[in-house]
Structures are given as structure tokens and as C-alpha cells.
Backbone atoms as SQL, in Angstrom:
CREATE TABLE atoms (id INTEGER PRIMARY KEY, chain TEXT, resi INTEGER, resn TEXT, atom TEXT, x REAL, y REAL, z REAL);
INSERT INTO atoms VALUES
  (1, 'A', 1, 'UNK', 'N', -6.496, 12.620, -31.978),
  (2, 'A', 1, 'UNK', 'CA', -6.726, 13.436, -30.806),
  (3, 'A', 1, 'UNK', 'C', -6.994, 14.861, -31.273),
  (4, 'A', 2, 'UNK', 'N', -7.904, 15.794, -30.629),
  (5, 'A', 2, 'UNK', 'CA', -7.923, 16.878, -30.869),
  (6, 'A', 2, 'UNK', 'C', -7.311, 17.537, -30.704),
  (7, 'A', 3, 'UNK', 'N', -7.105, 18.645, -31.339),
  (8, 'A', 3, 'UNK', 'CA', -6.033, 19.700, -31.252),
  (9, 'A', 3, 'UNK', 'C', -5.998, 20.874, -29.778),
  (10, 'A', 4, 'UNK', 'N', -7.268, 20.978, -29.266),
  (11, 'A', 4, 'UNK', 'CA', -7.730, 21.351, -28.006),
  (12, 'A', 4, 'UNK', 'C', -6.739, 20.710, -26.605),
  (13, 'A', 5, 'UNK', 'N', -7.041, 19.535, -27.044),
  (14, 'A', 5, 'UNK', 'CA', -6.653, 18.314, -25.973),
  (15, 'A', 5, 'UNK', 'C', -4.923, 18.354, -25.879),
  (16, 'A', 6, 'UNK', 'N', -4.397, 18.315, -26.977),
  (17, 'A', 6, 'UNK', 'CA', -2.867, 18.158, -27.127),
  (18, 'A', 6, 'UNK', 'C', -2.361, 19.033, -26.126),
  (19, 'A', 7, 'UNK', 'N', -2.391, 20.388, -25.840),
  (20, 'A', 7, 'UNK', 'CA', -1.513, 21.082, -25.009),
  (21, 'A', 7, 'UNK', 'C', -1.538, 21.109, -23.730),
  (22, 'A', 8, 'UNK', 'N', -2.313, 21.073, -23.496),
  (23, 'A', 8, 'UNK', 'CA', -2.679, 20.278, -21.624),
  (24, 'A', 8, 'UNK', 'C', -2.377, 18.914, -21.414),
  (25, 'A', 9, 'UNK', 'N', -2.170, 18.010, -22.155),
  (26, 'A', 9, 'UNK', 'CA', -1.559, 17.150, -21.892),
  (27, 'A', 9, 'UNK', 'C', -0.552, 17.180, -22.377),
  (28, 'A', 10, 'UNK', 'N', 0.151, 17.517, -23.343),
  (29, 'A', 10, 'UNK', 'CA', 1.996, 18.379, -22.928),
  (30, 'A', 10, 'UNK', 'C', 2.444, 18.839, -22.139),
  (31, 'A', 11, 'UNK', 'N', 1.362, 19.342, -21.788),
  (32, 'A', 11, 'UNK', 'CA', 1.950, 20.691, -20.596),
  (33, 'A', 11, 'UNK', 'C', 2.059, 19.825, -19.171),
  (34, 'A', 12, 'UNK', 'N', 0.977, 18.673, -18.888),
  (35, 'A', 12, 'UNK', 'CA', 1.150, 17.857, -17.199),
  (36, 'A', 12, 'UNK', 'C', 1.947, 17.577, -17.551),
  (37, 'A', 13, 'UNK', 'N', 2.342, 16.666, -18.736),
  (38, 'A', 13, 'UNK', 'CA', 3.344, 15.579, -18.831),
  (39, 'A', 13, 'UNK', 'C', 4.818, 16.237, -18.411),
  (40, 'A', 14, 'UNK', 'N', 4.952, 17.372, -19.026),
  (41, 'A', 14, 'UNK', 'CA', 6.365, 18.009, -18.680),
  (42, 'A', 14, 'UNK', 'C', 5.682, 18.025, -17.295),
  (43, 'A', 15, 'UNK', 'N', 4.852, 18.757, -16.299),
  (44, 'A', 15, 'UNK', 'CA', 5.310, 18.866, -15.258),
  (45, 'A', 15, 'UNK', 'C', 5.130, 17.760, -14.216),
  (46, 'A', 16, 'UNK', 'N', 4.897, 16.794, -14.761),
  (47, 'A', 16, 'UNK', 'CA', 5.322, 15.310, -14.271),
  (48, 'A', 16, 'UNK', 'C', 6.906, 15.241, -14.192),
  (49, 'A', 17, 'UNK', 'N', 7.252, 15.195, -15.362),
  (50, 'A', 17, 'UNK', 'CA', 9.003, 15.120, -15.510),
  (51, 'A', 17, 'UNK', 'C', 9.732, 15.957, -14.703),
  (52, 'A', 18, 'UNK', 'N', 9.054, 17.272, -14.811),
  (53, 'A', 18, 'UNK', 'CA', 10.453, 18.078, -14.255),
  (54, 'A', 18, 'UNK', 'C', 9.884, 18.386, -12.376),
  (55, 'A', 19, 'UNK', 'N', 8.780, 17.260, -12.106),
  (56, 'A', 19, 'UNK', 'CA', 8.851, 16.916, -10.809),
  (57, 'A', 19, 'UNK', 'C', 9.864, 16.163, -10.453),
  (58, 'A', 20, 'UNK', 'N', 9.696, 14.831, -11.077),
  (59, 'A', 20, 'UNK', 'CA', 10.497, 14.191, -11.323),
  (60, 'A', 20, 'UNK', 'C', 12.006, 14.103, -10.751),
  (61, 'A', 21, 'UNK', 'N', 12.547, 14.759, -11.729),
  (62, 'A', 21, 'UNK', 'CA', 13.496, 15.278, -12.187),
  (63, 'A', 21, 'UNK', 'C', 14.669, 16.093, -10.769),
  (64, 'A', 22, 'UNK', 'N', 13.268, 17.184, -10.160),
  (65, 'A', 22, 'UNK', 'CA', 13.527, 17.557, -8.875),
  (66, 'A', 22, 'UNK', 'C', 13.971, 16.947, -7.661),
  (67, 'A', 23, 'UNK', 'N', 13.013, 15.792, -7.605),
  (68, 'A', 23, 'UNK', 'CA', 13.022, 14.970, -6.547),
  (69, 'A', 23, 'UNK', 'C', 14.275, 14.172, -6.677),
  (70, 'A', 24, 'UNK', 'N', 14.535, 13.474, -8.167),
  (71, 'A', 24, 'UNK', 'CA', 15.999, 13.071, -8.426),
  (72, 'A', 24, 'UNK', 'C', 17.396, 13.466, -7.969),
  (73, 'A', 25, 'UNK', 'N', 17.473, 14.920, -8.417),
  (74, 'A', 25, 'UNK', 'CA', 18.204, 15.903, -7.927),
  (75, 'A', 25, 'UNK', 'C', 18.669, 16.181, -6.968),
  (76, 'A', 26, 'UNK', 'N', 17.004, 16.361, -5.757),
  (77, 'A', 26, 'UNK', 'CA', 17.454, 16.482, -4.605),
  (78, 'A', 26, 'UNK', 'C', 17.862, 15.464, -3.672),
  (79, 'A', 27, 'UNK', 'N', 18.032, 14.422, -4.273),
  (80, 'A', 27, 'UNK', 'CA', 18.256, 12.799, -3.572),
  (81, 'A', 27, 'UNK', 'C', 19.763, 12.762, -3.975),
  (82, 'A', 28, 'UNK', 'N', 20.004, 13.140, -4.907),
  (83, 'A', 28, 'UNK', 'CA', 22.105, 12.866, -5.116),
  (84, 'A', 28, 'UNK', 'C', 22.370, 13.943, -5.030),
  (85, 'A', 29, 'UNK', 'N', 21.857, 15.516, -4.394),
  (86, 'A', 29, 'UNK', 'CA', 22.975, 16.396, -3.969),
  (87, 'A', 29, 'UNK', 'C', 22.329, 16.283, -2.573),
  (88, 'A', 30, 'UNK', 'N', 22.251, 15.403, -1.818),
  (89, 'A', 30, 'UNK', 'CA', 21.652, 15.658, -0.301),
  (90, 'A', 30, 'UNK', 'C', 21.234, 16.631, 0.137),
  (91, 'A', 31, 'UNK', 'N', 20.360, 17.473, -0.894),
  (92, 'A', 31, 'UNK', 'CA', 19.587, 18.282, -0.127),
  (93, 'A', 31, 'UNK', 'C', 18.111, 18.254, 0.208),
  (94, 'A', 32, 'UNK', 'N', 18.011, 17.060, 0.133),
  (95, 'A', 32, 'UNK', 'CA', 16.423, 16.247, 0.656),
  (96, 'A', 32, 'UNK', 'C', 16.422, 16.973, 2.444),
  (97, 'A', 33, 'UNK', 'N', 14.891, 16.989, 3.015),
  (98, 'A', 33, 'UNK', 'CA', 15.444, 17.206, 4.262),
  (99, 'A', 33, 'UNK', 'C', 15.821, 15.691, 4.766),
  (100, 'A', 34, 'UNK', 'N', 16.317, 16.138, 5.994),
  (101, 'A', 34, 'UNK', 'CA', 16.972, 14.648, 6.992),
  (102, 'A', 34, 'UNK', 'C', 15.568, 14.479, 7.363),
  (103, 'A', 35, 'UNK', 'N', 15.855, 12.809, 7.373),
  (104, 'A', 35, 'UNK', 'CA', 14.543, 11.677, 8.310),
  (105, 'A', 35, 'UNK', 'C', 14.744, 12.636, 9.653),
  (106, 'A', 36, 'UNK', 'N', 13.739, 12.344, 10.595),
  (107, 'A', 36, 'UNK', 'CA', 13.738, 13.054, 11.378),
  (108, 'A', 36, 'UNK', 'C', 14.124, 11.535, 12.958),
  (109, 'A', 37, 'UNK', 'N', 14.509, 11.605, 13.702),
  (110, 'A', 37, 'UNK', 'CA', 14.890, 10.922, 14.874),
  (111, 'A', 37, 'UNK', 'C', 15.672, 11.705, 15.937),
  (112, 'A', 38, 'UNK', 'N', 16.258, 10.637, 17.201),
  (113, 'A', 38, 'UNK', 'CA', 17.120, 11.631, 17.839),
  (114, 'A', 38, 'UNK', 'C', 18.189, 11.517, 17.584),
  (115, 'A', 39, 'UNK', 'N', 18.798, 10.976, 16.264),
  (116, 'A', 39, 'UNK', 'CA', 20.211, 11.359, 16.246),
  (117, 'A', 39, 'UNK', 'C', 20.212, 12.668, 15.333),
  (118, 'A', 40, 'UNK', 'N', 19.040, 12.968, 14.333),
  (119, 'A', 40, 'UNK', 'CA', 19.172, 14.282, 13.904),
  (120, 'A', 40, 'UNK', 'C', 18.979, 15.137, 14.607),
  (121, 'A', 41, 'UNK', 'N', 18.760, 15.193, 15.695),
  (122, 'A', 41, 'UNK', 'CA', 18.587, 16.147, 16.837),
  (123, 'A', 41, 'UNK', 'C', 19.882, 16.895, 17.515),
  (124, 'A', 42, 'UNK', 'N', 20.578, 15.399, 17.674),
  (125, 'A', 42, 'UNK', 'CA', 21.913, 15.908, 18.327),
  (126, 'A', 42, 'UNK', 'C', 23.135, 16.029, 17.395),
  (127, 'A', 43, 'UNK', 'N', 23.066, 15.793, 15.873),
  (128, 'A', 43, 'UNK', 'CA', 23.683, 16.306, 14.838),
  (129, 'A', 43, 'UNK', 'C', 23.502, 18.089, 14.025),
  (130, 'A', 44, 'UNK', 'N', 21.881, 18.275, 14.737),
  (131, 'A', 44, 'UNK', 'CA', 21.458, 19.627, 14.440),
  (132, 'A', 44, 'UNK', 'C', 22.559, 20.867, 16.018),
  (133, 'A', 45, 'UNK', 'N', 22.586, 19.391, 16.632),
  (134, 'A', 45, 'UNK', 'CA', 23.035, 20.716, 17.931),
  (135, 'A', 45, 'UNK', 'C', 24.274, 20.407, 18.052),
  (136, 'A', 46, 'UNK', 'N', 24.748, 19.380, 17.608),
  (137, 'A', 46, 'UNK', 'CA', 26.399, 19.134, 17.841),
  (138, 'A', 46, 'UNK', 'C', 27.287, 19.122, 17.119),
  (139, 'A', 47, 'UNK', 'N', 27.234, 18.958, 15.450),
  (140, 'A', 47, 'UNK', 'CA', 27.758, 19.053, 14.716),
  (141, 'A', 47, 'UNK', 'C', 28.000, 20.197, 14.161),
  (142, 'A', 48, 'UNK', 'N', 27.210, 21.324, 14.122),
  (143, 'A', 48, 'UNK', 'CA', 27.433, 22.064, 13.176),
  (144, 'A', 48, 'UNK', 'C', 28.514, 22.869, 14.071),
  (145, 'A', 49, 'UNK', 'N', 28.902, 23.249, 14.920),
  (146, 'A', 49, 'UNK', 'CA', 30.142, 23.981, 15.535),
  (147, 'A', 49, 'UNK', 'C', 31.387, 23.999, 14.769),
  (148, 'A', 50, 'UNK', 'N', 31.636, 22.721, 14.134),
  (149, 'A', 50, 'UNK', 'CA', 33.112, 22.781, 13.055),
  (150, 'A', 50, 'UNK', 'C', 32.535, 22.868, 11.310),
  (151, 'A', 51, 'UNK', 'N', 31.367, 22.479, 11.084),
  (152, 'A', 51, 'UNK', 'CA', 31.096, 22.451, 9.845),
  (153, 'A', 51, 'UNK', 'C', 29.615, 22.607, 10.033),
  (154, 'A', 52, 'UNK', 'N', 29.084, 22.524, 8.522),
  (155, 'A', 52, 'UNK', 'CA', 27.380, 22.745, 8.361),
  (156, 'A', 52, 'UNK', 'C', 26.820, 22.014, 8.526),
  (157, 'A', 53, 'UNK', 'N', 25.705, 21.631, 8.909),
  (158, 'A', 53, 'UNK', 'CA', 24.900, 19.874, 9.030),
  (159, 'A', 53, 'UNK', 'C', 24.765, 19.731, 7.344),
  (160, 'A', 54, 'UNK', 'N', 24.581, 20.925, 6.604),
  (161, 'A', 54, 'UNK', 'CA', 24.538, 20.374, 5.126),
  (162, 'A', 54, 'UNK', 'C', 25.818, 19.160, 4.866),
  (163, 'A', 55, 'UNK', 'N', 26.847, 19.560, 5.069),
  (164, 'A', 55, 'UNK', 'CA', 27.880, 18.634, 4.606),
  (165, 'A', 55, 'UNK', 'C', 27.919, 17.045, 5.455),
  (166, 'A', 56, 'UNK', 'N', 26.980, 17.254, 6.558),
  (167, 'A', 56, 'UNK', 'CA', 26.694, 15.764, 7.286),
  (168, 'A', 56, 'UNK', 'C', 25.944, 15.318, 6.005),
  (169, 'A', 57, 'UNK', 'N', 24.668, 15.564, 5.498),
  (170, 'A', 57, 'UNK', 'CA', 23.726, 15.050, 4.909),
  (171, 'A', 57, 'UNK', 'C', 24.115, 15.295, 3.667),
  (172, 'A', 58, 'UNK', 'N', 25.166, 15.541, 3.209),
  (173, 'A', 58, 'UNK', 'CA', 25.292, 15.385, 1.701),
  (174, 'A', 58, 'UNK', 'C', 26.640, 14.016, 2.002),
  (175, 'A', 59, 'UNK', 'N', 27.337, 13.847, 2.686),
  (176, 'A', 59, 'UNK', 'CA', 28.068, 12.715, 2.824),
  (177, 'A', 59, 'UNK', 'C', 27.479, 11.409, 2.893),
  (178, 'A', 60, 'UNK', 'N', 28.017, 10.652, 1.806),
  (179, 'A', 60, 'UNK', 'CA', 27.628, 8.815, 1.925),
  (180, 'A', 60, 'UNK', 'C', 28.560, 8.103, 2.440),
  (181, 'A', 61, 'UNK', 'N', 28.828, 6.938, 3.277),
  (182, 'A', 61, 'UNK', 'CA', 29.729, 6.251, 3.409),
  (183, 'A', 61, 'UNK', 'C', 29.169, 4.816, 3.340),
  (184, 'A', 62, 'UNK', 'N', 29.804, 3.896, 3.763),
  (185, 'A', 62, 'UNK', 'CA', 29.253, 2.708, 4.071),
  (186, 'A', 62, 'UNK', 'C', 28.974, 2.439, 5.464),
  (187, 'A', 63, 'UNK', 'N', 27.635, 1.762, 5.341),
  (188, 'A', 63, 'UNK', 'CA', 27.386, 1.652, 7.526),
  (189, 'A', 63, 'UNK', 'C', 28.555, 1.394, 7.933),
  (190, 'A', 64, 'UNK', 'N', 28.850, 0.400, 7.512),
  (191, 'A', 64, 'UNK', 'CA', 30.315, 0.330, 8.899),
  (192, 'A', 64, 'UNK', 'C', 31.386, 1.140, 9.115),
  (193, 'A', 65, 'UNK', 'N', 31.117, 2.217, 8.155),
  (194, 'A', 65, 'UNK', 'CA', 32.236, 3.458, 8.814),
  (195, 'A', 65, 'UNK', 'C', 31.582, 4.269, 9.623),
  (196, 'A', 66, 'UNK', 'N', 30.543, 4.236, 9.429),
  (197, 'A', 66, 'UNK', 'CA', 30.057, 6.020, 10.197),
  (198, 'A', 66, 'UNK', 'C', 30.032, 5.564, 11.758),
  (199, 'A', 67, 'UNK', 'N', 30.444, 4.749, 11.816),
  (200, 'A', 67, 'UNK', 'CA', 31.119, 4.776, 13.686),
  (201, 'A', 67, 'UNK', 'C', 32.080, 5.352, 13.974),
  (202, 'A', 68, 'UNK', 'N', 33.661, 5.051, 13.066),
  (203, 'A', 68, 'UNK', 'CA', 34.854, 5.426, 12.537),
  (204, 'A', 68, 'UNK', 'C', 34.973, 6.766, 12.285),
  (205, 'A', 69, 'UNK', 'N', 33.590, 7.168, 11.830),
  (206, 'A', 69, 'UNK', 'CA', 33.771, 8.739, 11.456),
  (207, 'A', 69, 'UNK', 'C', 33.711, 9.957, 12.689),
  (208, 'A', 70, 'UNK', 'N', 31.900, 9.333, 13.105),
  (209, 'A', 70, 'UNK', 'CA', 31.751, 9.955, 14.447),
  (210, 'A', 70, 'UNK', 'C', 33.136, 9.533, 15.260),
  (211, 'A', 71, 'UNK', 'N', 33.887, 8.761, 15.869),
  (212, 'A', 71, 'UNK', 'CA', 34.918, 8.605, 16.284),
  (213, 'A', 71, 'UNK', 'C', 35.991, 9.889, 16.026),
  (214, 'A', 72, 'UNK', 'N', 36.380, 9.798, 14.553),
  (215, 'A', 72, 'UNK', 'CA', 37.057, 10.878, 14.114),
  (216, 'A', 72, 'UNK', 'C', 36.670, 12.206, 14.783),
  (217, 'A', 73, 'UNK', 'N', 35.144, 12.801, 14.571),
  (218, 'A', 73, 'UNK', 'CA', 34.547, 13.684, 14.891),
  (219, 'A', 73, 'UNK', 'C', 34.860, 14.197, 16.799),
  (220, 'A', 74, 'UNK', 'N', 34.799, 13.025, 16.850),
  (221, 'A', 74, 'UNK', 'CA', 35.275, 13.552, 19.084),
  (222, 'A', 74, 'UNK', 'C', 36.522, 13.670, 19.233),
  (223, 'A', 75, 'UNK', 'N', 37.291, 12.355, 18.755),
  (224, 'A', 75, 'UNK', 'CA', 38.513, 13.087, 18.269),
  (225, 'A', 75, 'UNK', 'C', 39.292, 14.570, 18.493),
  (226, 'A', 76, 'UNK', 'N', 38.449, 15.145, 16.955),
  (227, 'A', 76, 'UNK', 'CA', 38.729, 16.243, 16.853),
  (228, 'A', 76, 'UNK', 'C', 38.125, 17.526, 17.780),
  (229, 'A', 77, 'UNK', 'N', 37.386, 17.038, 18.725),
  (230, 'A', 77, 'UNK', 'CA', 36.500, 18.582, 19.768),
  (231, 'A', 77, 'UNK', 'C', 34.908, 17.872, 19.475),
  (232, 'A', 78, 'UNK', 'N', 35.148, 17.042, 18.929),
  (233, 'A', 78, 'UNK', 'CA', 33.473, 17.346, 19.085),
  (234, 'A', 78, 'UNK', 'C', 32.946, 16.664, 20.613),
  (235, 'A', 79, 'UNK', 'N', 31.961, 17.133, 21.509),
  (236, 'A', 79, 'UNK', 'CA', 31.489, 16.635, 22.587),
  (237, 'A', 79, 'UNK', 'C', 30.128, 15.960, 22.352),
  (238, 'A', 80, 'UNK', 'N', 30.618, 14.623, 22.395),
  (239, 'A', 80, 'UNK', 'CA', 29.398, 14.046, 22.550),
  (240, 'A', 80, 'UNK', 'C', 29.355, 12.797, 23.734),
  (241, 'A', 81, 'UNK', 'N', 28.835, 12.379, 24.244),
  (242, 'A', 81, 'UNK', 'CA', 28.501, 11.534, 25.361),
  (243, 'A', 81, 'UNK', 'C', 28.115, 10.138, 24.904),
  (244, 'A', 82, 'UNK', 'N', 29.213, 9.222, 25.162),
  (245, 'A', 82, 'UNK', 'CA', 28.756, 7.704, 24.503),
  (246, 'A', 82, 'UNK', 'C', 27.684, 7.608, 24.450),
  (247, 'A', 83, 'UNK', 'N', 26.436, 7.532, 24.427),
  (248, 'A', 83, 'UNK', 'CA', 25.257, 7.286, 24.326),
  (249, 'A', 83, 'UNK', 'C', 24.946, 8.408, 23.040),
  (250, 'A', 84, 'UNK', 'N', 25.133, 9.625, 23.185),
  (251, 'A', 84, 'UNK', 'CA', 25.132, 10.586, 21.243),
  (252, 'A', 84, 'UNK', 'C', 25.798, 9.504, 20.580),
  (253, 'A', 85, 'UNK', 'N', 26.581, 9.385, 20.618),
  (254, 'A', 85, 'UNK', 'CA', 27.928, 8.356, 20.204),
  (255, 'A', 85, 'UNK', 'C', 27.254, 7.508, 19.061),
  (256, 'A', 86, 'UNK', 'N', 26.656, 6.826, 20.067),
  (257, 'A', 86, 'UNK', 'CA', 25.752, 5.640, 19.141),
  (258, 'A', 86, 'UNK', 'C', 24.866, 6.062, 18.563),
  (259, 'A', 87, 'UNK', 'N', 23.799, 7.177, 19.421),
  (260, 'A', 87, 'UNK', 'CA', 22.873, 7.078, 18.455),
  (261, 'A', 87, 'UNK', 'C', 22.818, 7.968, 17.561),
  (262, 'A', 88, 'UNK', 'N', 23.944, 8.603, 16.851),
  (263, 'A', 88, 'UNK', 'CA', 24.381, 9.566, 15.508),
  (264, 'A', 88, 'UNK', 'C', 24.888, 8.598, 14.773),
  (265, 'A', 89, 'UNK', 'N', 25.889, 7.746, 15.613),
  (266, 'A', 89, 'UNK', 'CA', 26.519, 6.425, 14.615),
  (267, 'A', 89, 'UNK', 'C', 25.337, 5.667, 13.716),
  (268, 'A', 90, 'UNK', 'N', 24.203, 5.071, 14.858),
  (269, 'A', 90, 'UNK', 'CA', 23.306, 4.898, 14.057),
  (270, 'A', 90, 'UNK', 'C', 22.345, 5.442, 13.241),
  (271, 'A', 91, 'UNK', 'N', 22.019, 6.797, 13.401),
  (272, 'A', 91, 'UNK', 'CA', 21.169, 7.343, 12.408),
  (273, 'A', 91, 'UNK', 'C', 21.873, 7.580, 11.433),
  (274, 'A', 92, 'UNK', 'N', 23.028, 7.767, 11.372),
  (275, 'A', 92, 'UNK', 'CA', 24.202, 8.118, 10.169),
  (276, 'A', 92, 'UNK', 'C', 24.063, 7.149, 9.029),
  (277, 'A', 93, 'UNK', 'N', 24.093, 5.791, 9.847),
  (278, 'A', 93, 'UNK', 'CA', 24.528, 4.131, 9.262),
  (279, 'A', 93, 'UNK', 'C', 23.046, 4.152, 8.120),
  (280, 'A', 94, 'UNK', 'N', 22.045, 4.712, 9.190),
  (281, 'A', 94, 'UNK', 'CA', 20.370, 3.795, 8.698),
  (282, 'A', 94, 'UNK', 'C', 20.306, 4.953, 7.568),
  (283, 'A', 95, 'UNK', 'N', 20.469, 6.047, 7.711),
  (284, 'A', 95, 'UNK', 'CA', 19.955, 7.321, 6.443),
  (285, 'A', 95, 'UNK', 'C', 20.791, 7.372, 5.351),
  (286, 'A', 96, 'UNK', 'N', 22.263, 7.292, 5.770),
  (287, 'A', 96, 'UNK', 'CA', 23.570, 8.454, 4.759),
  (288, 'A', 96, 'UNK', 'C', 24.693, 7.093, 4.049),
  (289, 'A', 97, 'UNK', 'N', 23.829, 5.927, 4.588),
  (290, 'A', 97, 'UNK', 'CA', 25.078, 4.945, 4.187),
  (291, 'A', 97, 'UNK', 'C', 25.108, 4.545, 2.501),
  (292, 'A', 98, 'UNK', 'N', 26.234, 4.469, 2.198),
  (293, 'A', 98, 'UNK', 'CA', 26.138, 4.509, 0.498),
  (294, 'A', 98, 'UNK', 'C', 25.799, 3.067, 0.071),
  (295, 'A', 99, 'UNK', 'N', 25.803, 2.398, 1.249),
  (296, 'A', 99, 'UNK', 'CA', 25.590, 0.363, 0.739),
  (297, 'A', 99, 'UNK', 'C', 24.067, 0.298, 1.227),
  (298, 'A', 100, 'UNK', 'N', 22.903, 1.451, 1.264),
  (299, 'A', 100, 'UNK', 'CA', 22.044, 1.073, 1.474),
  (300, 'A', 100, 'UNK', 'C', 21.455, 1.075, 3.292),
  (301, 'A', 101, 'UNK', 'N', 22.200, 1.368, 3.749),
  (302, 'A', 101, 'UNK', 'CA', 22.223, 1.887, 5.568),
  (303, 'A', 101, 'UNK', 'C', 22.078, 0.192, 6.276),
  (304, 'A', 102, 'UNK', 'N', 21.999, -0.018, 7.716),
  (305, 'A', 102, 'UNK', 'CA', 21.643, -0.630, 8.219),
  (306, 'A', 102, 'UNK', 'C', 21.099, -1.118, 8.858),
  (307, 'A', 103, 'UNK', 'N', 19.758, -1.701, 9.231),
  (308, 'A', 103, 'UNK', 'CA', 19.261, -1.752, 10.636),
  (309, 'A', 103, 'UNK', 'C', 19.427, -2.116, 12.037),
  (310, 'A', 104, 'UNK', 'N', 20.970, -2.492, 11.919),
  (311, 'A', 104, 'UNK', 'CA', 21.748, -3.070, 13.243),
  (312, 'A', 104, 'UNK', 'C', 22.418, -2.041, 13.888),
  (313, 'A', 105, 'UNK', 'N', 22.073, -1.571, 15.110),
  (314, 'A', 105, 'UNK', 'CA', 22.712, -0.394, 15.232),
  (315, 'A', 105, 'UNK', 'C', 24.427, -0.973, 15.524),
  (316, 'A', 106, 'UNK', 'N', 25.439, 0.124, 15.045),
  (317, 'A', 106, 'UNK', 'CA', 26.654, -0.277, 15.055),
  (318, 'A', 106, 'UNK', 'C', 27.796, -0.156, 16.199),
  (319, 'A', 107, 'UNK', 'N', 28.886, -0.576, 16.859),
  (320, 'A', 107, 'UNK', 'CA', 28.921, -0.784, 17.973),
  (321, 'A', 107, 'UNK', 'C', 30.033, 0.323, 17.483),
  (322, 'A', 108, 'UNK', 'N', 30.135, 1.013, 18.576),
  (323, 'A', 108, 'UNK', 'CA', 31.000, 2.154, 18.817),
  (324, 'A', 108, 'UNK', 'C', 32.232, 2.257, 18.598),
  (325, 'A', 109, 'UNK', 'N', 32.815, 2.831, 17.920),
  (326, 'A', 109, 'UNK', 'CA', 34.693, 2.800, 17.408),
  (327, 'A', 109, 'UNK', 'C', 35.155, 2.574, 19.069),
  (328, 'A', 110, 'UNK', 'N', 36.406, 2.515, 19.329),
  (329, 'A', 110, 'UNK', 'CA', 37.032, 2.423, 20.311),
  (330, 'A', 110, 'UNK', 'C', 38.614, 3.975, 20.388),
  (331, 'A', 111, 'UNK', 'N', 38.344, 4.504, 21.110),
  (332, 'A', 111, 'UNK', 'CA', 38.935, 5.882, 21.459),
  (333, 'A', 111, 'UNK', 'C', 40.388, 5.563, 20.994),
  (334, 'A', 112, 'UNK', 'N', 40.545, 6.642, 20.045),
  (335, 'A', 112, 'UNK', 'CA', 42.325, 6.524, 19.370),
  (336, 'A', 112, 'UNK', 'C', 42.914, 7.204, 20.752),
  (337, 'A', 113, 'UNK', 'N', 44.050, 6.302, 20.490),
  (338, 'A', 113, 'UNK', 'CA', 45.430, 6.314, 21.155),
  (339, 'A', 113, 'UNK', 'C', 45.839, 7.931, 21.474),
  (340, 'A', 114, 'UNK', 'N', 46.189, 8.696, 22.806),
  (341, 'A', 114, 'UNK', 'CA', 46.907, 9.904, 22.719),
  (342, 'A', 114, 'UNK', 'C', 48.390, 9.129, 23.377);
């Protein structure tokens, strides 16, 4: 190969990699943006009051908790209307789940005991 030729193709190749590399990155510290639907809608307007939506979208669980969680979440003050309910449970399940998400949407925790 010519000596011309060598450094331009060093030079994509790294910036192949450290594309790469980026996109890697931003996939295991959840700072990819969120899929877009309406449960990111009402996680952009309802969640962040006690915490950041960053820390929604950097959290993994397994689908079948993030019903359990949102649960937790009303619980504690958060207002959401059975119908948010589900459909945060499910965008949670299909995007943030650590077993791979689900396409069944998941049936709603049942209200802890006062």
C-alpha cells in the first residue's frame, strides 16, 4: 500500500471506533435519548417533581417489576391516573427492562395497604 493512502485510512478507521465506542457508552450509562411514545410524555411531566427523568432512563429492571415500581412511585405523591398507570408501566417494561422489555403490556400493581 502506499504511503499516501495509509493515513486516511487510519484516520476513518479510528473514527469508526470511537463512533462506536460512543454509541456503546451511551447505551450502558442511559444517556441515549428515550424512544419517544405517550408514556414518555407523562414521565417527562410527572416524574420529574421528586427526581430527574435522567435517573428514570438510566434505571433497568425486569418487565415485571416496573408495575411494582410505578406503584411505589404513587405511593409516594406521585399523581398519576390509572390509565398513566399503565401506560408508564408499559413504556417502562418495553424500553428500560433489563430481561430485554416486553411486548405484553403489564397489569397494574394493586394499591398498598394504609
Amino acid at each position: 500500500m502506499k504511503r499516501q493512502y495509509a493515513f486516511p485510512l487510519v484516520l476513518a478507521a479510528a473514527m469508526v471506533m470511537a463512533a462506536g465506542a460512543a454509541r456503546s457508552s451511551e447505551a450502558q450509562s442511559g444517556t441515549a435519548e428515550p424512544p419517544p411514545g405517550p408514556g414518555l410524555t407523562i414521565v417527562n411531566e410527572k416524574c420529574g417533581s421528586c427526581h430527574t427523568t435522567s435517573q428514570v432512563f438510566a434505571t433497568r429492571r425486569p418487565a415485571a417489576e416496573w408495575p411494582a415500581v410505578v406503584q411505589q412511585m404513587i405511593d409516594r405523591g406521585a399523581e398519576l391516573t390509572p390509565e398513566e398507570q399503565a401506560t408508564v408501566s408499559t413504556y417502562l417494561a418495553a424500553n428500560y427492562a433489563s430481561d430485554g422489555g416486553t411486548t405484553k403490556a403489564p397489569a397494574p400493581a394493586a394499591p398498598a395497604a394504609r
